[in-house]
C-alpha positions in Angstrom: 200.2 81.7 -72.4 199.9 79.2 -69.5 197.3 81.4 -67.6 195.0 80.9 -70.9 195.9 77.4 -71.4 195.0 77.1 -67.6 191.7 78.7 -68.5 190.6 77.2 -71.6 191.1 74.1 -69.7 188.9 74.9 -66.8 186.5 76.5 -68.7 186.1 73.1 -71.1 186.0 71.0 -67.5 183.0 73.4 -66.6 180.6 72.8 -69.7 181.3 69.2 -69.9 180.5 68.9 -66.2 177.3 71.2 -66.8 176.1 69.0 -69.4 177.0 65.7 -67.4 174.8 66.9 -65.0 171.9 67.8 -66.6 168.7 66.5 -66.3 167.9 64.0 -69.0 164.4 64.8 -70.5 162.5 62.5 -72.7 160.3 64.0 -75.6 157.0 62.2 -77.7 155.6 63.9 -80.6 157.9 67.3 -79.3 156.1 66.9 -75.9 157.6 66.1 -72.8 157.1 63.0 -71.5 159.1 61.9 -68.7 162.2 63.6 -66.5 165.3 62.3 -65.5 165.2 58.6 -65.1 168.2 58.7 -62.9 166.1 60.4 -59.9 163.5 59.1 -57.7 161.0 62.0 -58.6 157.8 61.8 -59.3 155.3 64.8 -60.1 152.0 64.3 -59.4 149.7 65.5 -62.5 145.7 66.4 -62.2 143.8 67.7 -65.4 140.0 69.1 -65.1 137.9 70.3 -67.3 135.1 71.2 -64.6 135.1 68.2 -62.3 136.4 68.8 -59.0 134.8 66.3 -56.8 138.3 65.0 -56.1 139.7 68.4 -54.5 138.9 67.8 -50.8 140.7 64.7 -50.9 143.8 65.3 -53.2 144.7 68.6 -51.2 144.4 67.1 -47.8 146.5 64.2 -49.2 149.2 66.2 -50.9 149.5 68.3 -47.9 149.8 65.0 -45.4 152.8 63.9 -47.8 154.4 67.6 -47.8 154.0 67.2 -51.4 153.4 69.7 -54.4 150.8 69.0 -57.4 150.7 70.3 -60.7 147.2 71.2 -61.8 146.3 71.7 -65.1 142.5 73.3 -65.8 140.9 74.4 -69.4 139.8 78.1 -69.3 136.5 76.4 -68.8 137.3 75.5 -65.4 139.7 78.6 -64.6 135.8 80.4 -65.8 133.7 78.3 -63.2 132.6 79.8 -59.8 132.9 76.9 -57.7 136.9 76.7 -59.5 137.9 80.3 -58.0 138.0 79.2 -54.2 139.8 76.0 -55.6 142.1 77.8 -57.7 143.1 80.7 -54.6 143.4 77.6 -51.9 146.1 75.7 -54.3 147.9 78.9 -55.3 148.5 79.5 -51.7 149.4 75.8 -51.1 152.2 76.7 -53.8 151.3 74.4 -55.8 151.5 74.4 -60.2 148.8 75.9 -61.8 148.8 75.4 -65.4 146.8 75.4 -68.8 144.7 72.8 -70.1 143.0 74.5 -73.5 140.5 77.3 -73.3 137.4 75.1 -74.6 138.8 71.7 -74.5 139.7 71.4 -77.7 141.1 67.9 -79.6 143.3 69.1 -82.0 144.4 66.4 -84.3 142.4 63.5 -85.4 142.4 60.0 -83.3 142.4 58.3 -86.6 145.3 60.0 -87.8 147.9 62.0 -85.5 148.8 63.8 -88.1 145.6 65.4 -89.3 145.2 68.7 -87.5 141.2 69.5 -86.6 142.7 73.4 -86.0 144.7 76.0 -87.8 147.4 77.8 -86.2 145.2 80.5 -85.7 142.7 78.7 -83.8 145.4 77.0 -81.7 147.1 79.9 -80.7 143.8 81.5 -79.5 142.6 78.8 -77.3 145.8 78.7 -75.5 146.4 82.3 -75.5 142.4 82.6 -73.8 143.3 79.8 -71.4 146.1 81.9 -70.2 143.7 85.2 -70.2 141.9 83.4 -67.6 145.1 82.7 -65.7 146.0 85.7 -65.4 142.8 86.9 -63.3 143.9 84.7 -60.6 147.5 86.0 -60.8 149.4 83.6 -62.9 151.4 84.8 -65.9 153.0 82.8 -68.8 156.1 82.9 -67.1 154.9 81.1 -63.8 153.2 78.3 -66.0 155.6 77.2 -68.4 154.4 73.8 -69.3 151.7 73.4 -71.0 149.2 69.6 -71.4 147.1 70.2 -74.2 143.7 68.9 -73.5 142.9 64.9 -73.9 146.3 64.5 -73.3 146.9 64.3 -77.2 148.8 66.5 -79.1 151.7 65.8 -82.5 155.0 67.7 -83.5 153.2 70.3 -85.5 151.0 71.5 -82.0 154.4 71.6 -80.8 156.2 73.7 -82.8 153.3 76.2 -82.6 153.5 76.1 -78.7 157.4 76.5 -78.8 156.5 79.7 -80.8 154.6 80.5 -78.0 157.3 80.5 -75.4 155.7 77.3 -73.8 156.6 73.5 -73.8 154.3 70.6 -74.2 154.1 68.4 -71.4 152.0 64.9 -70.9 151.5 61.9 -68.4 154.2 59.5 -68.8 152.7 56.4 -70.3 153.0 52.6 -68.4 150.9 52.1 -65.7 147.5 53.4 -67.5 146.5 55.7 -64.4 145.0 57.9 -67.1 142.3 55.5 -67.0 140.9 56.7 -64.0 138.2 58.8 -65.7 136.6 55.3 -67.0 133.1 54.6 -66.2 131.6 51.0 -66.1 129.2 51.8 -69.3 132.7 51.4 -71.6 133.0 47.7 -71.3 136.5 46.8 -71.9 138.4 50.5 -71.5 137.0 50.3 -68.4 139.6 50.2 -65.4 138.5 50.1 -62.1 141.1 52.0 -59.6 142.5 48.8 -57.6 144.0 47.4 -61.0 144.8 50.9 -61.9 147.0 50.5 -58.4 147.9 47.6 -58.9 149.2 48.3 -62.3 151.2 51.3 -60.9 152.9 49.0 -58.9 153.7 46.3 -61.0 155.4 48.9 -63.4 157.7 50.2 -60.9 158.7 47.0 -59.7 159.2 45.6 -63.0 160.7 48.8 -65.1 164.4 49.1 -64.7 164.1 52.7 -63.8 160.8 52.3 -61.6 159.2 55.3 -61.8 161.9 57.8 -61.4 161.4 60.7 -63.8 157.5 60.5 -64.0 154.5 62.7 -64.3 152.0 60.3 -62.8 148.3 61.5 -64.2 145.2 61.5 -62.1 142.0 63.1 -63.0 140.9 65.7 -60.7 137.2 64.9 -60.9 135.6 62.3 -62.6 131.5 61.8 -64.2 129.4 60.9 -61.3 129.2 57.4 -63.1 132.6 56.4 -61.8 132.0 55.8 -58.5 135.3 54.1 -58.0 137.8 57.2 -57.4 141.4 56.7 -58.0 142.1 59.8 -56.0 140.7 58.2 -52.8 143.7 55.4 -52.8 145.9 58.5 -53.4 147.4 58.2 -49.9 148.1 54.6 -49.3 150.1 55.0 -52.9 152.4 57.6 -51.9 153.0 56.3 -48.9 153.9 52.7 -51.0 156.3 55.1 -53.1 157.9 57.0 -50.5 158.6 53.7 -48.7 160.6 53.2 -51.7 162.3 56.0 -51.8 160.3 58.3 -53.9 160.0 62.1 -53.2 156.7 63.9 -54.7 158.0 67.2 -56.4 156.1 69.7 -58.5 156.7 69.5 -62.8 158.8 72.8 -62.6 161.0 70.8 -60.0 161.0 67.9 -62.1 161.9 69.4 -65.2 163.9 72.5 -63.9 
C-alpha cells in the first residue's frame, strides 16, 4: 500500500513538473504567434513567393551568427528554376523549409476576417500542392510541420482545416512591424523604410517587458525591385545588437518544440 502511495505520489510530482516546464505558446485566430516568453529565443522567419534577391546575403549572415532560418516558399517558388539551387544550398545548411500556399492564395477577406474567399476544398488543395512540391526536394509533411499561410493572414476556420491536416498555423509575431519590409516608396504612408523598421525592432525590445524572447521575427526574402532599401542587408548588425543582449537565433521547430 505504501509502495503505491509512494508511486502515485511520484508519478503526480512528474506531470506537474512536465507541465511546469513547458513551453508556453501563444495562439491568434488558432495560429501561432509567439513562443515562450520566458526564453531569449528568437526564430528568424523569411516568406517568398518568387523573390530571392535577398538569399546571398541572408545565408552568408545566418551562417556568420551560427544561426538557423525558417523559410517558408509558395509552391510557386518551390516550382521556379532559379529556387532549386536555393532550396538544395539551405536544406544542407539545415535549415527549415516550409510551406507558404501553392498559388498564393488570400483566403479570407481583408474587410472582414471572417469571410472565407475559399472552400475547404480549395484550401486543402493548395496546401496539399504546396507540399507536392516539397516533397521533390525531399521534404515530407512530417519535417515541415508549421505551416504560414500566405500574406501572413489567416482566421480560426483556416485553422481548424489545417489542424485536420496534421499541420499548425504559424505567423510573425506582431510589434516591431518588420513585416513591412516589402514596402516600396510608391505607398505613401505604409511605406517603411528599413532604418525605422530597425529602429522600431529595437525600441520594442527595450521597451516590452519580455523583449523579444519567444519571437518569430519576419523578413521578406526578396522584395520588388522598387524597394531599394533592403532590410535584409542590416540583418547582421541586428543580430549582432540581439546577441549582445543575450539572444540566441534558433530555428521555429526549436522554438516551438
Amino acid at each position: 500500500m505504501i509502495i503505491l502511495l509512494i508511486v502515485s505520489l511520484l508519478s503526480a510530482y512528474s506531470c506537474f513538473h512536465k507541465k511546469e516546464n513547458a513551453k508556453k505558446i501563444e495562439y491568434m485566430f488558432g495560429g501561432i504567434v509567439r513562443g515562450d516568453r520566458n526564453e531569449k529565443k528568437i526564430a528568424m522567419v523569411f516568406t517568398s513567393d518568387g523573390y530571392d534577391d535577398g538569399y546571398e546575403t541572408i545565408r552568408a549572415t545566418l551562417k556568420k551568427h551560427n544561426a538557423k532560418g525558417s523559410f517558408f516558399f509558395t509552391g510557386n517558388a518551390y516550382r521556379m528554376n532559379k529556387f532549386k539551387t536555393i532550396i538544395d544550398e539551405l536544406k544542407n545548411d539545415g535549415h527549415y523549409l516550409g510551406a507558404h500556399s501553392d498559388k498564393h492564395l488570400l483566403y479570407c477577406s481583408w474587410e472582414k476576417r471572417d469571410s472565407l474567399l475559399v472552400t475547404k476544398n480549395e484550401y486543402v488543395a493548395d496546401v496539399e500542392n504546396n507540399y507536392i512540391e516539397m516533397q521533390k526536394f525531399g521534404i515530407a509533411k512530417t519535417d515541415a510541420p508549421y505551416y504560414l499561410p500566405a500574406f501572413e493572414y489567416y482566421n480560426d476556420t483556416i485553422s481548424a482545416w489545417t489542424r485536420e491536416l496534421g499541420l499548425h498555423i504559424v505567423n510573425f509575431t506582431g510589434g516591431t512591424g518588420s513585416n513591412a519590409d516589402y514596402t516600396v516608396p510608391g505607398m505613401g504612408e505604409k511605406y517603411r523604410d528599413s532604418k525605422t523598421i530597425y529602429s522600431n525592432i529595437l525600441k520594442y525590445e527595450n521597451e516590452s517587458p519580455d523583449g523579444l524572447n519567444g519571437f518569430m521575427l519576419l523578413i521578406h526574402f526578396g522584395v520588388d525591385v522598387e524597394r531599394t532599401d533592403k532590410l535584409y542587408n542590416l540583418m547582421d548588425n541586428l543580430m549582432t545588437d540581439l546577441e549582445n543582449k543575450g539572444y540566441s537565433f534558433v530555428s521555429i521547430t526549436e522554438l516551438l518544440k
